[in-house]
FIKE-341690 format. One record per residue (C-alpha): residue number from 1; residue in one letter; chain; x, y, z. Coordinates in pm, 1 decimal. Layout:
BEGIN
   pos   code   unit          x          y          z
   NUM      A      A          X          Y          Z
...
This chain:
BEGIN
   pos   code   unit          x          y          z
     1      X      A      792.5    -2957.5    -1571.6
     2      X      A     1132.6    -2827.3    -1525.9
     3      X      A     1431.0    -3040.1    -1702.7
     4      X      A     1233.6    -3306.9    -1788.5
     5      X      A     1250.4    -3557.9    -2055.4
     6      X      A     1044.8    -3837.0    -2197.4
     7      X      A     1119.4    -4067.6    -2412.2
     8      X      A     1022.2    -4458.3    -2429.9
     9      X      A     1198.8    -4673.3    -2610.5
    10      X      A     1135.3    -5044.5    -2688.1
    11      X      A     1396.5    -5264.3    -2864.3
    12      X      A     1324.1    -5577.4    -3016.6
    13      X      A     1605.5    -5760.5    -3111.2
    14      X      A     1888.7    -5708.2    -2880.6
    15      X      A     2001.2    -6052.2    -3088.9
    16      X      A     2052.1    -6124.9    -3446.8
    17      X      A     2058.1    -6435.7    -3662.1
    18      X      A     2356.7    -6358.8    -3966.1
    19      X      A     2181.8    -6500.4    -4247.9
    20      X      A     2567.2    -6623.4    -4412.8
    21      X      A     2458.9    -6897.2    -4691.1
    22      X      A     2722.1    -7121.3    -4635.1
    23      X      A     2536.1    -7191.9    -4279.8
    24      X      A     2226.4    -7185.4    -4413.2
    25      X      A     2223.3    -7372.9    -4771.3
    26      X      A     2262.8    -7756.5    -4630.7
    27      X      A     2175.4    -8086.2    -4903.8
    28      X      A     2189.9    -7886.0    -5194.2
    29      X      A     2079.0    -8166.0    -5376.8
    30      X      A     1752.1    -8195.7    -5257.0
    31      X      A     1757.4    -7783.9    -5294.4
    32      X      A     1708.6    -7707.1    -4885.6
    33      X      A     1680.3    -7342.0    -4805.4
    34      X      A     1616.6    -7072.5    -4510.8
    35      X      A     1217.6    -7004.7    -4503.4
    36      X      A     1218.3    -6674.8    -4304.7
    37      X      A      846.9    -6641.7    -4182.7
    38      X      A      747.5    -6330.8    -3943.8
    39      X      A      461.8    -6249.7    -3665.9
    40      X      A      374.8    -6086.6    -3398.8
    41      X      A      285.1    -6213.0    -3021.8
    42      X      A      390.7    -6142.4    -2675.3
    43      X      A      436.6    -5750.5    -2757.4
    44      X      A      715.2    -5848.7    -3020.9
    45      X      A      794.4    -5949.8    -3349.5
    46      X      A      876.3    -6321.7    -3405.8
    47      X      A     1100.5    -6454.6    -3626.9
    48      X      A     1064.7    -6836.3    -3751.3
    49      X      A     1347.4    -7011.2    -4017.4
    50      X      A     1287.0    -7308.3    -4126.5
    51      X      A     1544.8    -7502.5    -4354.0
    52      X      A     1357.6    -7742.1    -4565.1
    53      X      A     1364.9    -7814.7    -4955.1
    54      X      A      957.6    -7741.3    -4941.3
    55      X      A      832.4    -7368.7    -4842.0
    56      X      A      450.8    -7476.2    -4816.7
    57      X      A      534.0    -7732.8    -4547.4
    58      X      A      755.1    -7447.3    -4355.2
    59      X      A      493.6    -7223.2    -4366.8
    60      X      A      250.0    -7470.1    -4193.5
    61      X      A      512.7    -7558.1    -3972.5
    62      X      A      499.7    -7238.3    -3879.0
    63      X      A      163.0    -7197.4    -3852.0
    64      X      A      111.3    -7404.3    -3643.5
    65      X      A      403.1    -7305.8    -3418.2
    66      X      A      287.3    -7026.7    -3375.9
    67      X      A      -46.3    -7121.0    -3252.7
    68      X      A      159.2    -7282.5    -2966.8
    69      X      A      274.2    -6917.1    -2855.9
    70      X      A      -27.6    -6726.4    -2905.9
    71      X      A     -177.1    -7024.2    -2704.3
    72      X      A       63.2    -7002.3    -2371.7
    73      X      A       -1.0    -6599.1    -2409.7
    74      X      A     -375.0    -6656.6    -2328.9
    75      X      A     -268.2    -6824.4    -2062.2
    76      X      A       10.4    -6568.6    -1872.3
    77      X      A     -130.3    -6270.6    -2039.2
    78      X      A     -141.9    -5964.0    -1795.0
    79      X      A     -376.1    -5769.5    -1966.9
    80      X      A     -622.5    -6048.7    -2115.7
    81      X      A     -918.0    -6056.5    -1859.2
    82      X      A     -934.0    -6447.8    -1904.5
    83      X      A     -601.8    -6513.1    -1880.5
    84      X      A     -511.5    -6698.1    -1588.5
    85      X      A     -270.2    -6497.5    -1437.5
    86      X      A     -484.2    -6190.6    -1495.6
    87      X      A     -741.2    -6339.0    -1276.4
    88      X      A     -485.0    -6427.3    -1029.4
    89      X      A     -383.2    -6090.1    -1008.4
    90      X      A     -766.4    -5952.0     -947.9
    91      X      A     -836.9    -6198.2     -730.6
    92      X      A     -862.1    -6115.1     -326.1
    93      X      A     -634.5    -6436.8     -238.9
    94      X      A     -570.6    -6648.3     -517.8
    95      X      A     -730.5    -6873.9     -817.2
    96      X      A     -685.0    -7247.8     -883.3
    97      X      A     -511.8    -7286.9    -1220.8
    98      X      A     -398.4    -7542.6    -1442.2
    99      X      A     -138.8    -7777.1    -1406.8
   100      X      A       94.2    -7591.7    -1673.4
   101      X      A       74.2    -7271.1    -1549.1
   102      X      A      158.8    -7431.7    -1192.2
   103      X      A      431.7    -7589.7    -1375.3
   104      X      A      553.9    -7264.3    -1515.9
   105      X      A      535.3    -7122.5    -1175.7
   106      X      A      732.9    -7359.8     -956.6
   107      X      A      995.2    -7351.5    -1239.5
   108      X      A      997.3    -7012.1    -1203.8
   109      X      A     1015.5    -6965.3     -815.5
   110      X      A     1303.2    -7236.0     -830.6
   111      X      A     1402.8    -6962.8    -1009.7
   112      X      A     1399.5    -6725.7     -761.2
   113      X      A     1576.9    -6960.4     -512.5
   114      X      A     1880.8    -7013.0     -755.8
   115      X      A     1919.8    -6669.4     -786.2
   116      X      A     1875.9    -6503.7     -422.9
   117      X      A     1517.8    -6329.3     -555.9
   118      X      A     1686.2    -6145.6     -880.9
   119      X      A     1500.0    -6303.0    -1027.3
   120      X      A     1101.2    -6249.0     -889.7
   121      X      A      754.9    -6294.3    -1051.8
   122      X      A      648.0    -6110.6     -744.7
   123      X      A      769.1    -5761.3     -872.5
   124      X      A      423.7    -5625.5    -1022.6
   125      X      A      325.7    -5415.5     -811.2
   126      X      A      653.5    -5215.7     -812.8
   127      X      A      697.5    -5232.9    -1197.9
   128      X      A      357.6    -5095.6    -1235.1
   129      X      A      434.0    -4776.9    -1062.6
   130      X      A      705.1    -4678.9    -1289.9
   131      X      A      436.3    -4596.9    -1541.5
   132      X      A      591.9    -4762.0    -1891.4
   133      X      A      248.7    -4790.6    -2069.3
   134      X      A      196.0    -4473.0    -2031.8
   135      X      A      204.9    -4121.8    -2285.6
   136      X      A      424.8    -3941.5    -2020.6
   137      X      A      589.4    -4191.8    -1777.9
   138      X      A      744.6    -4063.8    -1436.6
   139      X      A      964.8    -4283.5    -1211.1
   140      X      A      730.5    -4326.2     -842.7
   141      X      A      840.7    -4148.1     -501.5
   142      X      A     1074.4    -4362.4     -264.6
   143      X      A      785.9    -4379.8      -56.6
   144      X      A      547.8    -4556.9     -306.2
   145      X      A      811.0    -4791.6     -361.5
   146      X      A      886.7    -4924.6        0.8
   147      X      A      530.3    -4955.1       23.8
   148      X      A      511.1    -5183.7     -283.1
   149      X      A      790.7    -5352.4     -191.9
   150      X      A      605.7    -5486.5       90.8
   151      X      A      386.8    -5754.1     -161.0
   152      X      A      692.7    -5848.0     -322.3
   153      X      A      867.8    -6147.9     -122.6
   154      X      A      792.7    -6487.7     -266.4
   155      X      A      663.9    -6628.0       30.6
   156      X      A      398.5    -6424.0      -43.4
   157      X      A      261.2    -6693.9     -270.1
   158      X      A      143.5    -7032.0     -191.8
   159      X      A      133.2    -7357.2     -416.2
   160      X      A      -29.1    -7648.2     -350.0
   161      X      A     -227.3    -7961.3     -571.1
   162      X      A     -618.6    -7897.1     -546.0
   163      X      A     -936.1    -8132.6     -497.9
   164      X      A    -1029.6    -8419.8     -777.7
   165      X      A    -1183.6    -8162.3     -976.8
   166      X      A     -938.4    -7901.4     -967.2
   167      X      A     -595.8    -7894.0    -1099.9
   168      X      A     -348.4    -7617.6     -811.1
   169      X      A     -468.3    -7376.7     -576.1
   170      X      A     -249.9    -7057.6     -663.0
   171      X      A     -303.0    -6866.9     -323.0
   172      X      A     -150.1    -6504.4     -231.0
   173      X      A     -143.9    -6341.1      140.5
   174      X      A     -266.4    -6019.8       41.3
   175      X      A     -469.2    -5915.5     -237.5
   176      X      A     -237.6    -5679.7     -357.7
   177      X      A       20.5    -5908.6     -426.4
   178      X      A       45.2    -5981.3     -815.3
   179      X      A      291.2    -6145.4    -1028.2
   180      X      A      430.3    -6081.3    -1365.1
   181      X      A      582.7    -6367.1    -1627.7
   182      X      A      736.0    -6116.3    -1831.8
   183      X      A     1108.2    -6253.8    -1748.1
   184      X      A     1038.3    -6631.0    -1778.9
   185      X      A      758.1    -6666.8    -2021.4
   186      X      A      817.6    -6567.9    -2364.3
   187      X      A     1164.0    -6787.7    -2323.1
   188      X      A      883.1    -7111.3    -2232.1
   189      X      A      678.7    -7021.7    -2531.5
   190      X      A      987.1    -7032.2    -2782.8
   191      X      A     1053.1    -7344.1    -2632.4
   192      X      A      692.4    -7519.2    -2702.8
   193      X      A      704.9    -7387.0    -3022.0
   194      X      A     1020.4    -7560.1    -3077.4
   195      X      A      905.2    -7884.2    -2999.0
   196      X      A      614.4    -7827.2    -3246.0
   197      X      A      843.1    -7816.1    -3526.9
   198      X      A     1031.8    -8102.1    -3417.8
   199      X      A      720.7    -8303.3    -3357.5
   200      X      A      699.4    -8223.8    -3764.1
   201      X      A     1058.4    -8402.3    -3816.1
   202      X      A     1214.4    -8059.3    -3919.0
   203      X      A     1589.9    -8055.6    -3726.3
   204      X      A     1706.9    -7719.9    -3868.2
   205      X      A     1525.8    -7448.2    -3724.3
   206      X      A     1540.9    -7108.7    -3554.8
   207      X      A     1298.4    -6913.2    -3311.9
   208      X      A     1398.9    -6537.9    -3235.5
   209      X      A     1140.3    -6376.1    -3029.8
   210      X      A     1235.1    -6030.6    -2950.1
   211      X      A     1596.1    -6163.3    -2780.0
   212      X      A     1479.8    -6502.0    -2673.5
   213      X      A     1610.7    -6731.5    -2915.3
   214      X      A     1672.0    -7108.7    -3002.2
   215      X      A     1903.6    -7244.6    -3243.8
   216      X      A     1733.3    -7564.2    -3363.2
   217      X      A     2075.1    -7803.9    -3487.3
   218      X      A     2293.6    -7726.4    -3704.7
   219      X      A     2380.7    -7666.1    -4031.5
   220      X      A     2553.1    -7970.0    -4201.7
   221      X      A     2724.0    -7935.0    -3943.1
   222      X      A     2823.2    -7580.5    -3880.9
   223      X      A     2642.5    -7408.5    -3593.5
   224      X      A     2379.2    -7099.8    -3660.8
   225      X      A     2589.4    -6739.8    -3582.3
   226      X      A     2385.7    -6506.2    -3377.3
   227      X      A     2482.0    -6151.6    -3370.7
   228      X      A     2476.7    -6044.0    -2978.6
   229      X      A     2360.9    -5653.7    -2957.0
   230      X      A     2613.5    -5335.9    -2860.7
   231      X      A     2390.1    -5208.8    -2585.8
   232      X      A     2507.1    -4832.1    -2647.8
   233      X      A     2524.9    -4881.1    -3026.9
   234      X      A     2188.5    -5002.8    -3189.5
   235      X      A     2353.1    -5075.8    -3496.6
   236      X      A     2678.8    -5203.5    -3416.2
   237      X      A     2696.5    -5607.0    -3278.2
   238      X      A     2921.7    -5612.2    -3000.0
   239      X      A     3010.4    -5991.3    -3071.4
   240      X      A     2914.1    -6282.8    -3257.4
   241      X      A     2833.0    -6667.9    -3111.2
   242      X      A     2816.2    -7019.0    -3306.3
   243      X      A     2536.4    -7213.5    -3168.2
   244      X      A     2352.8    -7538.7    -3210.1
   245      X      A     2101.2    -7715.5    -3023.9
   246      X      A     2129.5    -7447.8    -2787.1
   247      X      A     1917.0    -7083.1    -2662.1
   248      X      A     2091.8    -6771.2    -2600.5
   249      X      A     1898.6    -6453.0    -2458.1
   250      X      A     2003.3    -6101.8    -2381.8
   251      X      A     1828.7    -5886.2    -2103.7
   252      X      A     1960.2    -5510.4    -2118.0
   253      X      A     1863.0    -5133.2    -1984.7
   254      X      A     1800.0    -5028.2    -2384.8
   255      X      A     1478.8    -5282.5    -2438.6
   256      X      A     1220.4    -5068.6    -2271.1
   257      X      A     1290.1    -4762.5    -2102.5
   258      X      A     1256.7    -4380.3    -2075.7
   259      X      A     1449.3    -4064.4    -1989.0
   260      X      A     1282.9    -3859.5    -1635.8
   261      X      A     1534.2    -3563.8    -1604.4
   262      X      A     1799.3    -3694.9    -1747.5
   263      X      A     1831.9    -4020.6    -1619.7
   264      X      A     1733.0    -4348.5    -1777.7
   265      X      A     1477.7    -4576.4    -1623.2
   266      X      A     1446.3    -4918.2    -1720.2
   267      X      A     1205.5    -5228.0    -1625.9
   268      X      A     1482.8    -5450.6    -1491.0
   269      X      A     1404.6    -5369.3    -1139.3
   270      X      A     1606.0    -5454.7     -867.2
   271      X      A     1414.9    -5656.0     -616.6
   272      X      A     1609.8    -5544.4     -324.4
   273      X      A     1529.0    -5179.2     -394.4
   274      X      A     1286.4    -5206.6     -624.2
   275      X      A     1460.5    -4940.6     -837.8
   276      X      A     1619.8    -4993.2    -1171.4
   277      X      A     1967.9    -5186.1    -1115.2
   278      X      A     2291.8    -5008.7    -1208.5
   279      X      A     2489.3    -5284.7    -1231.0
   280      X      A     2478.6    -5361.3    -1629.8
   281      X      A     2418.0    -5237.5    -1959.5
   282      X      A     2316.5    -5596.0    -2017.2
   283      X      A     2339.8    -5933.4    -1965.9
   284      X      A     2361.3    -6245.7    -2231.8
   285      X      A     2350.9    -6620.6    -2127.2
   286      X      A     2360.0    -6928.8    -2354.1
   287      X      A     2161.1    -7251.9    -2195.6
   288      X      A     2019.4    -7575.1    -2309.6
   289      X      A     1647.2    -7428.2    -2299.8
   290      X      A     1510.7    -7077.1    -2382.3
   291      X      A     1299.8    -7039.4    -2072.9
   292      X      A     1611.1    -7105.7    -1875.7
   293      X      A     1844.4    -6815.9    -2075.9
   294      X      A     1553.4    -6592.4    -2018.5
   295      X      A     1586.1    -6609.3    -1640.9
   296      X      A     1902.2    -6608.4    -1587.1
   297      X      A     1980.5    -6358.4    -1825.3
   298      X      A     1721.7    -6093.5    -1620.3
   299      X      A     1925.4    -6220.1    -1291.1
   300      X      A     2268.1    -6172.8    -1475.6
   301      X      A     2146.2    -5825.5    -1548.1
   302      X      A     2023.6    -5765.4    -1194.1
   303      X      A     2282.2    -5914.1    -1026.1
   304      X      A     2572.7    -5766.9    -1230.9
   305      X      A     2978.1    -5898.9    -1345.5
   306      X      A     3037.4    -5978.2     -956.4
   307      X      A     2748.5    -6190.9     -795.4
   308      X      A     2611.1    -6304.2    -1116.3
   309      X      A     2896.7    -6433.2    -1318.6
   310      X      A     3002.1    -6600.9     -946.6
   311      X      A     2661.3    -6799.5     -938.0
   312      X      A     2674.0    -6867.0    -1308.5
   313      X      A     3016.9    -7028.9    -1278.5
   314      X      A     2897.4    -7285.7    -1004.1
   315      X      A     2595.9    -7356.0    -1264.7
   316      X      A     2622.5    -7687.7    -1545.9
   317      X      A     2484.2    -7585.6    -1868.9
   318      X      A     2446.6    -7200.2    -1818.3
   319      X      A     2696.2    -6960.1    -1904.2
   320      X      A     2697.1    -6596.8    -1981.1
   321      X      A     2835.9    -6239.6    -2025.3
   322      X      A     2774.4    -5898.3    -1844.0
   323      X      A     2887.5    -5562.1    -1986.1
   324      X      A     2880.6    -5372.8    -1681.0
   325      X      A     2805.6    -5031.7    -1608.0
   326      X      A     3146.7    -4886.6    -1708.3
   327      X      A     3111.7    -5090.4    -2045.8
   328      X      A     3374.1    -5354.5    -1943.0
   329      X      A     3227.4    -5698.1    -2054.1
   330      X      A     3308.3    -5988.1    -1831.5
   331      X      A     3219.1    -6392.1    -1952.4
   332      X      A     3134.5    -6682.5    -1698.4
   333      X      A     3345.0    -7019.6    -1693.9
   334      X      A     3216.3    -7191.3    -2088.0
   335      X      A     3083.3    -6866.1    -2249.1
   336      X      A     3376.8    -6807.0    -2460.3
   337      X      A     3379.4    -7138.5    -2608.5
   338      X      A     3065.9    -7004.0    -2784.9
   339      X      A     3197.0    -6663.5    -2891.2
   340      X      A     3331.2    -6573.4    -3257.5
   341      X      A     3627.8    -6348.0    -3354.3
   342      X      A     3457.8    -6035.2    -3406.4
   343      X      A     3529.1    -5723.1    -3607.7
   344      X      A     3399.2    -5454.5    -3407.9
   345      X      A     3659.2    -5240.5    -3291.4
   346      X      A     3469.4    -4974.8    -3073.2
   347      X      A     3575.6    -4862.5    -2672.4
   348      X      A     3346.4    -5144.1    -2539.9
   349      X      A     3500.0    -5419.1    -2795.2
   350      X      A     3855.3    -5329.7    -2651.7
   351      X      A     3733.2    -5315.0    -2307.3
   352      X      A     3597.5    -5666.4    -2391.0
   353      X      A     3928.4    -5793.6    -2428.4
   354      X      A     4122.3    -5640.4    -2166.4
   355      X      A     3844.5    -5759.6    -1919.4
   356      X      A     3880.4    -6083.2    -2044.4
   357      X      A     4282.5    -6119.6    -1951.0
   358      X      A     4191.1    -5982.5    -1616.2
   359      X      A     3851.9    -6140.8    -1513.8
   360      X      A     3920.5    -6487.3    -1683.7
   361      X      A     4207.2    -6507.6    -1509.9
   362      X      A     4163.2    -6741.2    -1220.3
């Protein structure tokens, strides 16, 4: 195979919690501390810290948090055979399902509609060609992709409540139309699991689940840092952000990817072409829920600085940051109220600034 090159790469944590103790160490009398606690679900490693003064009631905590996430997985896995959007997707025209996942689903087509379709569950059948499972992945022809392309509009699906006995009829026009959560779902499941540890009165907590992450308050009040990810350096942050009660989540073209002659391909597809978009490196936002940062931050990235940072500004509550394809970063309306002084002093991190004189300048 002449001049060809594979390589697949999968990041985890495109962001990082900055474990300072003066954040951390809160009611020293009663001897509180960061419990760090680690697993592994949704094809990532999950990080759980609980600040409490006792470690055997964080572990449970945790425990049973976690039960919450490997319990929604079950539910949107692609690849369990009883999950129920597995059996959607091998069905000839659709399943019934239960109310949550119909939930999940309108949320997510609303989605969709926010975002002009940059945002699309429908993309499955396109993603799938591009091979990333696989020992020696090659990007499809053009012609296998218009083809695919074809069971990827969103009118494709069909929603509606079922009889007494049945919960929603999840119906699809063709049976090759299939959808994937991949963009929406892990970002739900960090938010369940946060309401499992506030349901056990803990109100200093942090999920990070492979880039999806929620800062549970703050502490004493002083708000968690969370490193944000270079997305050409993987060991260099490219800022820093101070949150509380609030979920950041980065999408970018270095989580999953390969080399095919030279040229990267990554699984943010673009749902116009169904090709991987150009337009970013990657894409942060900062919302009031996880699930929410996790969508928007996979539109961001599709969309890139000029459509998506246009639509984020009109948005309450959501606010974000692109670093384009050129490696110039550019912040919505509110992002920078978030952001920390940072140290890094690399091409990007000076771009970063002069961007910010001339994009913020309205």
């Amino acid at each position: 195979m002449i001049g060809a090159s594979h390589r697949q790469h999968r990041g985890w944590f495109p962001v990082y919690v900055l474990m300072v103790s003066g954040l951390l160490l809160v009611g020293c009398a009663r001897q509180e501390q960061p419990w760090v606690f680690q697993h592994f679900a949704m094809g990532t490693a999950i990080e759980y810290t609980i600040v409490t003064s006792r470690q055997a009631y964080a572990h449970t905590v945790v425990e049973r948090a976690h039960r919450e996430i490997e319990r929604i997985e079950s539910l949107f896995s692609e690849n369990d055979t009883t999950s129920e959007v597995y059996r959607f997707n091998h069905s000839v025209s659709g399943i019934y399902v239960s109310e949550e996942v119909s939930d999940c689903i309108r949320r997510a087509l609303d989605y969709s509609r926010q975002t002009s379709s940059a945002f699309n569950i429908v993309m499955k059948p396109v993603l799938d060609l591009y091979g990333f499972q696989a020992l020696m992945p090659a990007p499809p022809t053009d012609l296998m992709i218009r083809r695919a392309l074809a069971y990827t509009d969103i009118d494709k699906l069909e929603l509606h409540p079922g009889d007494e006995d049945r919960a929603w009829w999840l119906g699809k026009d063709d049976q090759a139309v299939a959808i994937t959560m991949g963009g929406f779902v892990k970002g739900y499941a960090v938010d369940r699991a946060i309401q499992v540890i506030r349901d056990h009165r803990i109100d200093q907590a942090l999920i990070n689940a492979g880039g999806d992450l929620y800062c549970l308050g703050t502490k004493k009040g002083l708000p968690w840092i969370v490193g944000i990810q270079h997305p050409r350096e993987a060991q260099e942050l490219l800022l820093t952000l101070a949150l509380a009660d609030r979920a950041v989540a980065t999408s970018g073209d270095y989580q999953r990817f390969y080399f095919y002659e030279g040229k990267r391909y990554h699984h943010l597809l673009d749902p116009a072409t169904g090709k991987p978009s150009r337009n970013a490196w990657s894409a942060t936002v900062v919302a009031n829920t996880t699930e929410e940062a996790d969508a928007w931050a996979t539109a961001l990235f599709i969309l890139g600085p000029d459509a998506g940072i246009r639509l984020l500004d009109a948005m309450k509550d959501v606010c974000g940051m692109v670093v384009d394809s050129s490696g110039t970063v550019h912040y919505s309306r509110g992002f920078q109220q978030f952001v920390q002084a940072s140290d890094n002093h690399s091409e990007l991190g000076n771009k970063r600034e002069n961007s910010l004189q001339r994009n913020r300048t309205k």
